[in-house]
Structures are given as C-alpha cells and as structure tokens.
VEXKESE-520078 format. One record per residue (C-alpha): residue number from 0; residue in three letters; x, y, z. Coordinates in pm, 1 decimal, always signed. Layout:
REM VEXKESE-520078
<num=NUM; residuo=ala; px=X; py=Y; pz=Z> $
...
This chain:
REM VEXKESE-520078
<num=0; residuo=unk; px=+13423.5; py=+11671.0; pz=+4156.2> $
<num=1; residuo=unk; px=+13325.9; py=+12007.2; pz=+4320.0> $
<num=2; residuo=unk; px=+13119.4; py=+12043.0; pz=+4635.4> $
<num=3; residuo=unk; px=+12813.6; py=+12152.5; pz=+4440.2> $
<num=4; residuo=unk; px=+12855.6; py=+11848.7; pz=+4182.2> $
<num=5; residuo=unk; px=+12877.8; py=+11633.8; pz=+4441.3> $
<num=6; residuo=unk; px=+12569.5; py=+11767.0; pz=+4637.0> $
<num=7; residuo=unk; px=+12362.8; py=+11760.9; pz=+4329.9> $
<num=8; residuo=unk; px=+12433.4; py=+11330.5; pz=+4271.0> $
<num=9; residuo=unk; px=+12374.7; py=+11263.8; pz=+4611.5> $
<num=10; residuo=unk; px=+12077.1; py=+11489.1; pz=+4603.2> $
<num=11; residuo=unk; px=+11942.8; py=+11266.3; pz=+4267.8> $
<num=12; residuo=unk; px=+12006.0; py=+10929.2; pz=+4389.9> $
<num=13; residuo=unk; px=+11774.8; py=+11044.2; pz=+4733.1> $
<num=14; residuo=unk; px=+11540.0; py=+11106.9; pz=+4469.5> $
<num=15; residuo=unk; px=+11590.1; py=+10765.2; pz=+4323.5> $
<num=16; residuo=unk; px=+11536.8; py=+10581.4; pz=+4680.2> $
<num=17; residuo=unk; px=+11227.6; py=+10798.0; pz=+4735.9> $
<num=18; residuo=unk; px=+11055.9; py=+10673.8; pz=+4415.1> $
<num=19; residuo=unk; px=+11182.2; py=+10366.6; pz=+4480.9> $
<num=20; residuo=unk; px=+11017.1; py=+10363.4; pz=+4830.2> $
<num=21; residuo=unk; px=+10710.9; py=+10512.5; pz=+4700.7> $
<num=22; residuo=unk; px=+10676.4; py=+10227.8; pz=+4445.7> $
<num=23; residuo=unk; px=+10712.9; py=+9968.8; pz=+4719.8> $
<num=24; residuo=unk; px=+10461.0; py=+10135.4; pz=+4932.7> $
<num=25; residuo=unk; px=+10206.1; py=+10098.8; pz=+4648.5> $
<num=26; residuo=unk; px=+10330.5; py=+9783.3; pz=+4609.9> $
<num=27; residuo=unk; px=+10206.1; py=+9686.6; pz=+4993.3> $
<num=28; residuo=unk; px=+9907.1; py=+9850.7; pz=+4923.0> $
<num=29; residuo=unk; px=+9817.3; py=+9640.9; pz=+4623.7> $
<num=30; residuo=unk; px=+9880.7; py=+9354.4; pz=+4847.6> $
<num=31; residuo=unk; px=+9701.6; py=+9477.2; pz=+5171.0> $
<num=32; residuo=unk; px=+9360.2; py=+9526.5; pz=+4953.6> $
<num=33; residuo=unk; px=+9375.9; py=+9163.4; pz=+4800.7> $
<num=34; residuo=unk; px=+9452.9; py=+9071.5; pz=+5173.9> $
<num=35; residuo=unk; px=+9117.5; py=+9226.7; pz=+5306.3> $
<num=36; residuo=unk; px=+8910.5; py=+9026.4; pz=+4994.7> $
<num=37; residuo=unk; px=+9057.1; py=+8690.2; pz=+5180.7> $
<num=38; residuo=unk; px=+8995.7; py=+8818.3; pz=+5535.5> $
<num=39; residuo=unk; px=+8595.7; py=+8928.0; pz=+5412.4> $
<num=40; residuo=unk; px=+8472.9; py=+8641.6; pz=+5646.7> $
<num=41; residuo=unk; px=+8781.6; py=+8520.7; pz=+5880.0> $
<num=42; residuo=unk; px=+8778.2; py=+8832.0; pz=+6068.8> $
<num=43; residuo=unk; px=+8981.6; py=+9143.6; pz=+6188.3> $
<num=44; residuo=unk; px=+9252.9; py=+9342.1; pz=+6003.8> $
<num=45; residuo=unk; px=+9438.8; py=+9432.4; pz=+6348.7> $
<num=46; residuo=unk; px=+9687.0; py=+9180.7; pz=+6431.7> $
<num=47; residuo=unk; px=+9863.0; py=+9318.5; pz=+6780.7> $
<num=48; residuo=unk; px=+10118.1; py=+9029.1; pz=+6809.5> $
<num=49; residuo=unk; px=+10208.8; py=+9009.1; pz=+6467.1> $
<num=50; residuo=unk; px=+10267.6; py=+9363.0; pz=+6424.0> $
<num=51; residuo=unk; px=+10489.8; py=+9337.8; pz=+6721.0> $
<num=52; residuo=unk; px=+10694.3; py=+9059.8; pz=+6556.2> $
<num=53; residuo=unk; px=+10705.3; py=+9279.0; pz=+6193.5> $
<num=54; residuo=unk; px=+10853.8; py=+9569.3; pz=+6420.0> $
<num=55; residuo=unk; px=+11126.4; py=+9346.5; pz=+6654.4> $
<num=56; residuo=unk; px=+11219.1; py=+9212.3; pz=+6365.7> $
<num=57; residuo=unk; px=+11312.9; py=+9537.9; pz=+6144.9> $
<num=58; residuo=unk; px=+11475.5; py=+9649.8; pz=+6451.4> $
<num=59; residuo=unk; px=+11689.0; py=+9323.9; pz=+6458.0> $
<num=60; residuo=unk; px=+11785.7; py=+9393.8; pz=+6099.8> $
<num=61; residuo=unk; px=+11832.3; py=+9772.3; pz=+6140.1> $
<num=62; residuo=unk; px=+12176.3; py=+9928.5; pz=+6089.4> $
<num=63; residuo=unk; px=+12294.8; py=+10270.7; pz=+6070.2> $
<num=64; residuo=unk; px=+12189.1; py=+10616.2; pz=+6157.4> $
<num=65; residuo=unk; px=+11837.9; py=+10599.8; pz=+6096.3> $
<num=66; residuo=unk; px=+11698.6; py=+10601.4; pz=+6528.4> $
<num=67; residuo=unk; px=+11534.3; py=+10342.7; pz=+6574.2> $
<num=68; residuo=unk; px=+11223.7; py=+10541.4; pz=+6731.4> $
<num=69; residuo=unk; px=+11243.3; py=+10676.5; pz=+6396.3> $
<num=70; residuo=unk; px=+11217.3; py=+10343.8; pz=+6221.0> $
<num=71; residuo=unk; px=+10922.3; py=+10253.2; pz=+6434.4> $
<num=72; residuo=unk; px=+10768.5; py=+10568.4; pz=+6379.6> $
<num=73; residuo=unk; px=+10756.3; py=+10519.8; pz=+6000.0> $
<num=74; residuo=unk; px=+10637.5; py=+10180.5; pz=+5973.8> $
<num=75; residuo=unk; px=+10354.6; py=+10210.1; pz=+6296.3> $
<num=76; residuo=unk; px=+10174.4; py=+10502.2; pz=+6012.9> $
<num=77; residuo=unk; px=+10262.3; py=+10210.2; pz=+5738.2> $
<num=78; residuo=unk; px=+10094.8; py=+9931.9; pz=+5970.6> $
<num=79; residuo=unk; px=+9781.6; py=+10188.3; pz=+6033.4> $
<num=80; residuo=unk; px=+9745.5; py=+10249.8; pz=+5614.6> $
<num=81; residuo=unk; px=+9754.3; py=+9894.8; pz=+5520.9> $
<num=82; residuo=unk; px=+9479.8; py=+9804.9; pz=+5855.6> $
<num=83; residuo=unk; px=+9253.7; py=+10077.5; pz=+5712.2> $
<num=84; residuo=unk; px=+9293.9; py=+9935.8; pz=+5392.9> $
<num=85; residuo=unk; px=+9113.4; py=+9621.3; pz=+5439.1> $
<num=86; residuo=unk; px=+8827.0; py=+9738.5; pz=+5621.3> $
<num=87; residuo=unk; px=+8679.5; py=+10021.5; pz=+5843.2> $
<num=88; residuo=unk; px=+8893.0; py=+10087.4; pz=+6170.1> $
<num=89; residuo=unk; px=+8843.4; py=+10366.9; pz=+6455.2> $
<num=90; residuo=unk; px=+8956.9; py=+10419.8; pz=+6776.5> $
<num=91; residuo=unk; px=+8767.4; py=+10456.9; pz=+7082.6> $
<num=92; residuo=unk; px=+8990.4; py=+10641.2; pz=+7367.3> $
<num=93; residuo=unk; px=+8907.4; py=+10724.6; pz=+7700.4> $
<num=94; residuo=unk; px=+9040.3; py=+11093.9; pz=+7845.7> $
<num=95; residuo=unk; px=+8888.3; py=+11230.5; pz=+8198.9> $
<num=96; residuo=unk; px=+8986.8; py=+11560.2; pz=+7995.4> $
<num=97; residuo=unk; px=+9095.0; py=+11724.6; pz=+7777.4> $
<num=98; residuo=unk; px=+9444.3; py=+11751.4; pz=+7880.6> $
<num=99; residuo=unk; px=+9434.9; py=+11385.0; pz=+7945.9> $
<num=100; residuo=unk; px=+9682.1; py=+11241.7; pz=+7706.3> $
<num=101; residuo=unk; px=+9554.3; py=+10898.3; pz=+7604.0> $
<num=102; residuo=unk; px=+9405.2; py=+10986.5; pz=+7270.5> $
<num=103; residuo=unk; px=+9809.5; py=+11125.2; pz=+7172.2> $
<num=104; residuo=unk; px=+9954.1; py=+10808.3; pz=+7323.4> $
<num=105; residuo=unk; px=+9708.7; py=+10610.2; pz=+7050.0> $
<num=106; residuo=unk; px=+9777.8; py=+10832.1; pz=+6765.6> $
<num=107; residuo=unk; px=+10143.0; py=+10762.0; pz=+6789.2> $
<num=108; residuo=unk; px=+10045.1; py=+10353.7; pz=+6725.2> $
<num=109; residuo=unk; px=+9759.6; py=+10376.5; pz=+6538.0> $
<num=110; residuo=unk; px=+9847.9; py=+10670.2; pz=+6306.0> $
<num=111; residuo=unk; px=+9757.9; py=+11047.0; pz=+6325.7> $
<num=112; residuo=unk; px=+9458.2; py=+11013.0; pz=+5991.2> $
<num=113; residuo=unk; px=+9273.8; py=+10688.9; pz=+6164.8> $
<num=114; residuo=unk; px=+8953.6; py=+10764.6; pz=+6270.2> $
<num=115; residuo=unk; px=+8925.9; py=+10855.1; pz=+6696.8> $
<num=116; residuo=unk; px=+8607.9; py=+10880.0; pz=+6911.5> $
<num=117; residuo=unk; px=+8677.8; py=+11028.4; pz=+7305.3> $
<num=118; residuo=unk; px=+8485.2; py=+10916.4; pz=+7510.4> $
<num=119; residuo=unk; px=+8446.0; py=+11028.3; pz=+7938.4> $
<num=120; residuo=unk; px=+8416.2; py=+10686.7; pz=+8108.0> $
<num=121; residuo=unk; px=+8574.4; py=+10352.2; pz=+8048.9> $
<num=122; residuo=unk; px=+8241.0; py=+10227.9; pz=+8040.1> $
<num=123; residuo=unk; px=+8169.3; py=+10414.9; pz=+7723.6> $
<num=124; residuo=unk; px=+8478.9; py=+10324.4; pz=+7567.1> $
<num=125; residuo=unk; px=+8351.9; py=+9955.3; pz=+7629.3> $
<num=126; residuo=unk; px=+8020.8; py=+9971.0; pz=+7513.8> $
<num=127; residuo=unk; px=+8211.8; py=+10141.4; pz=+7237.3> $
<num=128; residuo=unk; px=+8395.6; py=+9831.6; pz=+7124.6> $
<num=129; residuo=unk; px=+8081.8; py=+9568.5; pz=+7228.7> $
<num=130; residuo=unk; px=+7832.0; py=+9780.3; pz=+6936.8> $
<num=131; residuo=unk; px=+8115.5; py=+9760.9; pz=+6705.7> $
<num=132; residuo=unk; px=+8157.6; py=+10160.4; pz=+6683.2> $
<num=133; residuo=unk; px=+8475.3; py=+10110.2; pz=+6722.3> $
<num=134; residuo=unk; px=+8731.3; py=+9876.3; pz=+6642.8> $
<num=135; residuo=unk; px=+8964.5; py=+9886.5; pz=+6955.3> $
<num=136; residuo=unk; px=+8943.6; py=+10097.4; pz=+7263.8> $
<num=137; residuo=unk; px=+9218.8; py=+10294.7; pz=+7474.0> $
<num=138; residuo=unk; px=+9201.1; py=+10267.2; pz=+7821.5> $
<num=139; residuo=unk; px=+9448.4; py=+10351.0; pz=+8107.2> $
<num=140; residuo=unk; px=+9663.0; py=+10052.4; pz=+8329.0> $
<num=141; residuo=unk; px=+9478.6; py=+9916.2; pz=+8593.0> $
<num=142; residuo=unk; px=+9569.0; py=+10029.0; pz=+8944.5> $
<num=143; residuo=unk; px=+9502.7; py=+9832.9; pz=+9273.9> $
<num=144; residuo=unk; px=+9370.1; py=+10193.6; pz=+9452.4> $
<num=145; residuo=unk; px=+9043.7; py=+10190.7; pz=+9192.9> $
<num=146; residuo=unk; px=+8714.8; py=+10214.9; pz=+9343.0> $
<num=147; residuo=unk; px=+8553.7; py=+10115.9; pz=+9018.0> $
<num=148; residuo=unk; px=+8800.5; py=+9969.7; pz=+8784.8> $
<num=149; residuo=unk; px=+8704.1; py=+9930.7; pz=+8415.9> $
<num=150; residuo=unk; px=+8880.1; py=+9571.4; pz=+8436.4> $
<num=151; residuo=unk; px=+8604.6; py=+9329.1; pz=+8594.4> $
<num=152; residuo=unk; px=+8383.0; py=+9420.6; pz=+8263.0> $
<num=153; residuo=unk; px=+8601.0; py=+9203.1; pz=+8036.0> $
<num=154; residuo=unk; px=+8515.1; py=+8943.6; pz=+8296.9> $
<num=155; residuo=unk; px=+8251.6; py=+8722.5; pz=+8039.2> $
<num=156; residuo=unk; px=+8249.8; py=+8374.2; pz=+7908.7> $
<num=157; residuo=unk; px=+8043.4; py=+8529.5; pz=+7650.4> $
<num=158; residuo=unk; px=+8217.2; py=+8430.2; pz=+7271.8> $
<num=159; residuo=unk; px=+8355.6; py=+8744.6; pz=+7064.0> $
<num=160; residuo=unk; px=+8360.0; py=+8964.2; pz=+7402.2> $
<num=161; residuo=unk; px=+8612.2; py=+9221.0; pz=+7447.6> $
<num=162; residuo=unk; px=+8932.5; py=+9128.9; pz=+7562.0> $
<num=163; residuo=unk; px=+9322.6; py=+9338.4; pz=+7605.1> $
<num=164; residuo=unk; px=+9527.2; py=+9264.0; pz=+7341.0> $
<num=165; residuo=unk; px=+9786.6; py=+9556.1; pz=+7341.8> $
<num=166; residuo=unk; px=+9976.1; py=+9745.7; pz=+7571.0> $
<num=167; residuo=unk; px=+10103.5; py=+10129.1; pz=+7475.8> $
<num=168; residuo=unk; px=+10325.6; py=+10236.0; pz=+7458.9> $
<num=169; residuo=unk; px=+10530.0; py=+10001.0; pz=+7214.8> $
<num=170; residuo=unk; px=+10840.5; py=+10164.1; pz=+7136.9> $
<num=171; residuo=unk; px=+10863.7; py=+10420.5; pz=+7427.8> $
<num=172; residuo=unk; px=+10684.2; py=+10753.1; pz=+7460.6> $
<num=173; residuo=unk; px=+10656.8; py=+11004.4; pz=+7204.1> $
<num=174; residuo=unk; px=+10651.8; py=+11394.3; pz=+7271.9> $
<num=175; residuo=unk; px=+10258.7; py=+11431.6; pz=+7305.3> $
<num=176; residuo=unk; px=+10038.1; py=+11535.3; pz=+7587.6> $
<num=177; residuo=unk; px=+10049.7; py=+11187.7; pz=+7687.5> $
<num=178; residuo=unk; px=+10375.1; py=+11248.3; pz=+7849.3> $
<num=179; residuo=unk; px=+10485.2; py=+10918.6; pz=+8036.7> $
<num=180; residuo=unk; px=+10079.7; py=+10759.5; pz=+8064.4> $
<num=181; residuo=unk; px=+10080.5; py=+10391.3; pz=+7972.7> $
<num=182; residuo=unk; px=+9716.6; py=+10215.3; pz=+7846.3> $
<num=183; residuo=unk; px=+9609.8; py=+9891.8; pz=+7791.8> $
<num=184; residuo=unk; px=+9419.4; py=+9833.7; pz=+7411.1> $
<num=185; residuo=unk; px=+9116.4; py=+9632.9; pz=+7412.3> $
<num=186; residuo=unk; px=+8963.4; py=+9442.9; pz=+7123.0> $
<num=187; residuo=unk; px=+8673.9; py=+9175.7; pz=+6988.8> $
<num=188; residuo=unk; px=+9047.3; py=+9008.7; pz=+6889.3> $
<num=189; residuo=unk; px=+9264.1; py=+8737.2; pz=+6929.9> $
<num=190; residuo=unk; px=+9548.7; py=+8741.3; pz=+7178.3> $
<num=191; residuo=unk; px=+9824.1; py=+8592.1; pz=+7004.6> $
<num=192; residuo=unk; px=+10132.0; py=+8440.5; pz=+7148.7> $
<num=193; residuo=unk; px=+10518.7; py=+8649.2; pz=+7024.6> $
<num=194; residuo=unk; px=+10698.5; py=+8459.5; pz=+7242.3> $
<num=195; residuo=unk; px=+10754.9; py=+8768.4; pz=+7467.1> $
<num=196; residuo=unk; px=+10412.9; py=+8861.8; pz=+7628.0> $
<num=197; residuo=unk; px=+10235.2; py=+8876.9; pz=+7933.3> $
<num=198; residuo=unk; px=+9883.4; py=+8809.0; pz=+7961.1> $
<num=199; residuo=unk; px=+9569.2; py=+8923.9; pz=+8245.2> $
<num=200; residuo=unk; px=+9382.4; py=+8614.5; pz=+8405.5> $
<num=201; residuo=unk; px=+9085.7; py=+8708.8; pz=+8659.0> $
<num=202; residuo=unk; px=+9034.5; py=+8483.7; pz=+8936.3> $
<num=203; residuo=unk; px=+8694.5; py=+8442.6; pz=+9096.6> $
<num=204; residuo=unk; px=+8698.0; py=+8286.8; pz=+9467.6> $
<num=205; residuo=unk; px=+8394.3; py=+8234.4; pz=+9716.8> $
<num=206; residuo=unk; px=+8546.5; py=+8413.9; pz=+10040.7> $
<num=207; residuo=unk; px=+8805.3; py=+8561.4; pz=+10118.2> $
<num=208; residuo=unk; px=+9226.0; py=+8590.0; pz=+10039.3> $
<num=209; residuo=unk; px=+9448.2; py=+8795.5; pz=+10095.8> $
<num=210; residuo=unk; px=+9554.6; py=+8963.9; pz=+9814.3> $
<num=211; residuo=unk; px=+9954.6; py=+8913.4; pz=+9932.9> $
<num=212; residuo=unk; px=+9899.2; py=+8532.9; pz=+9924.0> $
<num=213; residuo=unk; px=+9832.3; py=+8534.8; pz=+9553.5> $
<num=214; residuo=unk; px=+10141.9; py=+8642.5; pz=+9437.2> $
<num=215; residuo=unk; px=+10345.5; py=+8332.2; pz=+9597.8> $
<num=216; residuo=unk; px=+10090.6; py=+8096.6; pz=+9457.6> $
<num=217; residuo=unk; px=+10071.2; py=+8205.3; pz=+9098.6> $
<num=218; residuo=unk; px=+10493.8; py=+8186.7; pz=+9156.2> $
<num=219; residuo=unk; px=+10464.7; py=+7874.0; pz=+9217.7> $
<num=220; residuo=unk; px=+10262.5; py=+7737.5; pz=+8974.3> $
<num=221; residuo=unk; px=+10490.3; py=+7929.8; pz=+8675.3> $
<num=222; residuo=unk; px=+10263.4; py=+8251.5; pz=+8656.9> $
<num=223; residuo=unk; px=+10522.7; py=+8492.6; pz=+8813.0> $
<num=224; residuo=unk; px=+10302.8; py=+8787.8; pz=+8881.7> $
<num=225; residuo=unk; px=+10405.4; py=+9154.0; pz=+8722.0> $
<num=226; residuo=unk; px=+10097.1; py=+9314.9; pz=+8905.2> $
<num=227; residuo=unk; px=+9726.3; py=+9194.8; pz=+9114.8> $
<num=228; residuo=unk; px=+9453.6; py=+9389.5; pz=+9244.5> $
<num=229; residuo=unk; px=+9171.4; py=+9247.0; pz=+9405.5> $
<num=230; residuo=unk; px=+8792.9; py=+9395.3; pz=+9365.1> $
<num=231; residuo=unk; px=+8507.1; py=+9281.6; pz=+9585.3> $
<num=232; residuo=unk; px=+8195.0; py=+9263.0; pz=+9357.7> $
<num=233; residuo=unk; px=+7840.2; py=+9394.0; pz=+9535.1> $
<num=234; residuo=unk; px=+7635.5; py=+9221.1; pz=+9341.1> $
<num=235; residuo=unk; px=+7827.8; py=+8883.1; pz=+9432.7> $
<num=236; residuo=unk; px=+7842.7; py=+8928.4; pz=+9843.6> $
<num=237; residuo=unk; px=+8080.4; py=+8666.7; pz=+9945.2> $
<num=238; residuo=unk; px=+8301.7; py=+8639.4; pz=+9634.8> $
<num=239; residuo=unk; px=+8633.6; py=+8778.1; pz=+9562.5> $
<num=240; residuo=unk; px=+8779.6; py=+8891.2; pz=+9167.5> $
<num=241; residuo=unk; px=+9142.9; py=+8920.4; pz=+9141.6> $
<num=242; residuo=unk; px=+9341.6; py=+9044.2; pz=+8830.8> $
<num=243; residuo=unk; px=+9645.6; py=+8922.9; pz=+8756.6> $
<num=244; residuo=unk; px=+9938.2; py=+9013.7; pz=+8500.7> $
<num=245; residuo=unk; px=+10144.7; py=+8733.1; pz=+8435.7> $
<num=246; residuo=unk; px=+10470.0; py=+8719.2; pz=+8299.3> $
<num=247; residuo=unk; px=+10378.1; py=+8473.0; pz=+8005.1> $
<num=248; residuo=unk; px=+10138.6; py=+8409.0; pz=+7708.7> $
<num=249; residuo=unk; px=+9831.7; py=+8174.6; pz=+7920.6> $
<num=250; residuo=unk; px=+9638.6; py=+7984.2; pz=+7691.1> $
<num=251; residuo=unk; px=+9273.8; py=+7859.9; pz=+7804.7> $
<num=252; residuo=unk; px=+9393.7; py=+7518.2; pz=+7850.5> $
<num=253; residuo=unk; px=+9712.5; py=+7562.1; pz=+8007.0> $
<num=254; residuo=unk; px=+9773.7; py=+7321.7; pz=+8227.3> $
<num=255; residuo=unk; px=+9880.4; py=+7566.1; pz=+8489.7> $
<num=256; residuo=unk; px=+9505.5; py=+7707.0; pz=+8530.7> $
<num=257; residuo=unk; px=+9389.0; py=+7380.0; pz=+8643.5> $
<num=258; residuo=unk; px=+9715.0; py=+7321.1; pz=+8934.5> $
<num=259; residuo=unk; px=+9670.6; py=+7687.2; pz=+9014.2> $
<num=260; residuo=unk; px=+9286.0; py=+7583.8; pz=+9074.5> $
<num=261; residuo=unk; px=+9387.4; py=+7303.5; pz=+9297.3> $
<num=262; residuo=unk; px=+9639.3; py=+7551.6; pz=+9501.5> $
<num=263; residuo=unk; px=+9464.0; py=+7848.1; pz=+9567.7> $
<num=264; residuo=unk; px=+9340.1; py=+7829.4; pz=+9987.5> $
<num=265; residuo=unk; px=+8973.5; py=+7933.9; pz=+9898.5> $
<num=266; residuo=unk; px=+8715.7; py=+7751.8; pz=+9651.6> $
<num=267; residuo=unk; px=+8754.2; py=+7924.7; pz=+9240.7> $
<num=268; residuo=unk; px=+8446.5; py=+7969.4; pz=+9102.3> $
<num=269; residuo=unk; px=+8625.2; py=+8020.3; pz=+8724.3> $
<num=270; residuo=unk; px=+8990.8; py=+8141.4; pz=+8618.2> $
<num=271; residuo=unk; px=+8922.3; py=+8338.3; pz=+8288.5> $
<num=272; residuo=unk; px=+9193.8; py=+8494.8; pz=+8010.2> $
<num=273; residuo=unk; px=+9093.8; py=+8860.4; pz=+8018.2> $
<num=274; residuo=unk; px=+9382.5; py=+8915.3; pz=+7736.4> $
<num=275; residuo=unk; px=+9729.2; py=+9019.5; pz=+7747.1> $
<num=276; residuo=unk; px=+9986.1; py=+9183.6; pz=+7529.8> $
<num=277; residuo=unk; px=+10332.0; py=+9163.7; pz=+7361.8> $
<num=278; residuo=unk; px=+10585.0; py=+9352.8; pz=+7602.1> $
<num=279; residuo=unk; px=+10659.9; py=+9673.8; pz=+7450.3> $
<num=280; residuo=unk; px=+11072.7; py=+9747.7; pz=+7368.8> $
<num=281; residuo=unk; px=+11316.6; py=+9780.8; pz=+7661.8> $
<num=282; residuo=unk; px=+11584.2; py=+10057.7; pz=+7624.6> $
<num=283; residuo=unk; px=+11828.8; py=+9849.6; pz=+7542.4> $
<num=284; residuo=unk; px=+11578.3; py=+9727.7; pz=+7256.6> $
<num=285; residuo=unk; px=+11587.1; py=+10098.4; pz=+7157.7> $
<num=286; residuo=unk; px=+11942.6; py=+10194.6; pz=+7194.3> $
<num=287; residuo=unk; px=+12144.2; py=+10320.5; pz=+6875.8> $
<num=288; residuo=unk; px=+12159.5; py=+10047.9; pz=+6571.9> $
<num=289; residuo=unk; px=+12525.1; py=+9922.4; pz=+6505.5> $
<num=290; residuo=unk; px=+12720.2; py=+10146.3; pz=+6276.1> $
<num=291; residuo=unk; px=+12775.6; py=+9946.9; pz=+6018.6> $
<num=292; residuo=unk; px=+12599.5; py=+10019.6; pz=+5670.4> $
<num=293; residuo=unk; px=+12284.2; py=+9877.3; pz=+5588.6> $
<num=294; residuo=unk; px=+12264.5; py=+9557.7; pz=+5351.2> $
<num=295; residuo=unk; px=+12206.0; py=+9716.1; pz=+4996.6> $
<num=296; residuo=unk; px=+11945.3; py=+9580.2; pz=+4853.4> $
<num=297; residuo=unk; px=+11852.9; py=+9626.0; pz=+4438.8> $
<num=298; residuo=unk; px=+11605.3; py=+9902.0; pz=+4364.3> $
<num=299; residuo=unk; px=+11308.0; py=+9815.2; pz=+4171.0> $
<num=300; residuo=unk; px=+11278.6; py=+9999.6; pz=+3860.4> $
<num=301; residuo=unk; px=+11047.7; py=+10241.5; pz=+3805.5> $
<num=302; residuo=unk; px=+10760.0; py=+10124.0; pz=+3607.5> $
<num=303; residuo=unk; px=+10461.9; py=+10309.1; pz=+3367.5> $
<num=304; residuo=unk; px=+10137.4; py=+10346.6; pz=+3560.5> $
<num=305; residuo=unk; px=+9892.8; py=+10087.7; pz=+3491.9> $
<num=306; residuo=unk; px=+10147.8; py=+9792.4; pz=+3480.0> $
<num=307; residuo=unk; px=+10270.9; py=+9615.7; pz=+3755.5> $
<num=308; residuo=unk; px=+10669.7; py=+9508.1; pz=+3871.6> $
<num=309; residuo=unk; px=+10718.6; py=+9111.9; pz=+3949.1> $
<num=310; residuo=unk; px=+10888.7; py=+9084.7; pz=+4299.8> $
<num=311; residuo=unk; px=+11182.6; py=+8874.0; pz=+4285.2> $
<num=312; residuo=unk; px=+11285.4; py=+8964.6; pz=+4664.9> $
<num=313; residuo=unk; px=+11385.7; py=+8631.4; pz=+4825.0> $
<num=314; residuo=unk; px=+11106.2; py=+8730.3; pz=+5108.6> $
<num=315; residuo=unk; px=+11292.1; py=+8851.7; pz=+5413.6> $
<num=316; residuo=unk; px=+11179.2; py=+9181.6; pz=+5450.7> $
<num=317; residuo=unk; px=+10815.2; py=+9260.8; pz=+5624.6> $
<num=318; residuo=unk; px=+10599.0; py=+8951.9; pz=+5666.2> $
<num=319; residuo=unk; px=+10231.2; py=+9134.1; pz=+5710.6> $
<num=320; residuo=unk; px=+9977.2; py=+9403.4; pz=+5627.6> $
C-alpha cells in the first residue's frame, strides 16, 4: 500500500473516532440535562471532589501518548459544559489588576466560555458568592503576613454560608498570565471527602497562643498541619482566630475537634470547618502514561438524528456530569 494510500485510511478512521467522540459527547449531554431535572431541588451542579475522583481516575486508566495535561485539559472544558448544562454557573474572581493572573488560573478549570465577573477586593468576590451572583469565587492562598485576610469571613455558623471547596491549580499550571499563582475556590457547597484532601478549620481562643504551639498540638491530635496563621480580631479584644490547613478530610463531628478542644493551653470559644479541598496532582501524578496501547474499546455506530443509541458499555468509563 503506498504512502499516500496509507495516509488517506488512517486519515478516515480519525474521522471515524471523531464522530464517534462527538456522538458520545451528545450522548453526556443528553444525560447531564436529565441530571439537572433531578437536581431542580437537591442543590448545586458543581461537585469539586467528585470531579477530582472522575479526573484521578482517567489518569489511572490512561495509556499512551496522549499527555496527560492534555487529557485533563479536555475533560476540565467537558466537566464545565455538562455543569452549565444543568443550571446557571459564573465565576466570581478576584485580580488586584489587571495583570493579576487569577481569572486565567480559573479559566483553565472552569472552561474558557463560562461566564466570569472580576472583581477588586476579596470582599467583593464574597459578597459575590453570599447574593448568589455567582456560583463560586476565586480567591488567592492565604498568607500568615496579611493585614486583612479574606479568610476570617467564612468564619459563620450561619447554614448555606460560603465555605473553600477547591484548590487551583488541579493538574499543574497552564501557560496563562497566572504563571505559578495558586487560589483557593469558595462555594455555598459541600466539601466532600476523595480520600486525598486537606481541609481549613478556624480556631477561636480567649487570650493568647503562640502561634508556634499550634502546630505540635494539632500533630498530636492527628491534624498534621500543612500551614496556620493567626489573626487578632478588633472587634473581639481579647480573642485569638487561627487558620489551619490540615492534612486530612475533618468532618464536624470528628472526634479529633473535641480532644483538640481539651488540648489546646487557652479556653476555645468554637473550632469551625471553613472547607477544604482535594489535593491537586503531584508530578509524579502527571508524569508520561505507560507506553502501552490503550484498551480498544467498540465504537458506537453512528446513528440518524432524532433517534437515540442504547449504551451497552459495562459502566467503567466516567462516573459524573
């Protein structure tokens, strides 16, 4: 078979994967609407956690070529289509400027078409998400040198209030102005547990500790610390608010919460979840997929418009919207 022959069949049965792709994504789409009609009154379409479990495990099944930054990159803009599917979703990001950064770093995982509001202050961004103008909001990792951090405003026992349920981002940093800036995502959401996440508690003590003692004590009691920072409140003279970033998903009623109550040197007025996150992909996560060819899988056939194909697939590709 000559070179040209050759080129041309190869060339066709692309063509035949693409439709076939095509057909699936409509497919999803059919699915993700009828998914919204059952959500109408049991909430939000965003699922952080569970998108993080649909994308470690594609990666897990991924062989050949194909990066796997690439892989990511193609199903984050699938993810976004099928959330804005089953209900309104927009972004509210916070950049200082306009050279800021944060607003690329939430495009690349929350898709270049959904809908993005900037806003100047992390307060805004906030209020944003509280009124329900946006969906989620953007804003940049807390640091312990902050003389007003954005943080201690998740700080309510109110129900439905704003909480962190992402970190970006996910599968390492893409090529936009948002060079090597991390954020934090926050959402009226639920934090769900992956069974690799971290999550933020804030600690409120009358007087005063030292913001190195916390780190042994929330050791001991299982909480091993990734970062603290410590804010003294004005309107509250004689209390203390910590943040802490624990290396685990915390529940509400952990049991730790109530020993770490009973440790700490000073009096707790209230430990409260503030959120957390699923940790994004390592390097290694990232590194080049094993050589070996991909499973082949049976191409649906293509079918008129206006009728639909029955899915026999045994069910272990993607699990969600």
């Amino acid at each position: 078979m000559s070179a040209a022959r050759s080129l041309s069949v190869l060339r066709r049965e692309i063509d035949a994967i693409d439709r076939a792709i095509h057909e699936l994504l409509m497919d999803r789409a059919d699915v993700a609407t009828r998914i919204r009609r059952l959500k109408s009154e049991t909430g939000a379409a965003l699922r952080p956690g569970r998108e993080a479990e649909i994308i470690r495990g594609l990666l897990d099944d991924h062989r050949g070529p194909l990066s796997k930054q690439h892989l990511v990159r193609i199903w984050r803009e699938i993810l976004a289509g099928s959330i804005g599917l089953q209900g309104p979703f927009s972004i509210a990001v916070y950049e200082l400027d306009d050279q800021c950064g944060f607003g690329d770093v939430g495009r690349d995982h929350f898709g270049l078409v959904t809908p993005m509001t900037v806003y100047r202050s992390p307060g805004q961004v906030i209020d944003a998400v509280v009124r329900g103008s946006a969906a989620v909001g953007i804003l940049p990792l807390p640091s312990r040198d902050e003389k007003a951090p954005w943080w201690p405003h998740l700080v309510s026992e109110e129900p439905g209030a704003p909480q962190i349920v992402a970190r970006l981002p996910f599968a390492g940093h893409g090529n936009g102005r948002g060079g090597a800036l991390e954020a934090l995502v926050i959402g009226r959401l639920a934090f769900e547990p992956t069974g690799h996440d971290r999550t933020y508690l804030a600690i409120e003590v009358e007087g005063e500790i030292s913001l190195s003692s916390l780190g042994p004590v929330l050791a001991g009691e299982d909480l091993a610390p990734a970062f603290t920072a410590l804010w003294s409140p004005e309107h509250t003279p004689g209390a203390s608010l910590f943040l802490a970033e624990v290396d685990d998903f915390v529940a509400a009623k952990d049991r730790r919460i109530p020993r770490l109550v009973q440790t700490l040197d000073a009096p707790v007025r209230r430990v409260l979840i503030l959120g957390g996150y699923a940790v994004p992909l390592g390097a290694d996560e990232l590194a080049a997929a094993p050589t070996g060819a991909a499973t082949k899988v049976r191409r649906p056939r293509a079918r008129s418009r206006g009728t639909r194909r029955t899915s026999k697939a045994s069910g272990t590709g993607p699990r969600a919207a």
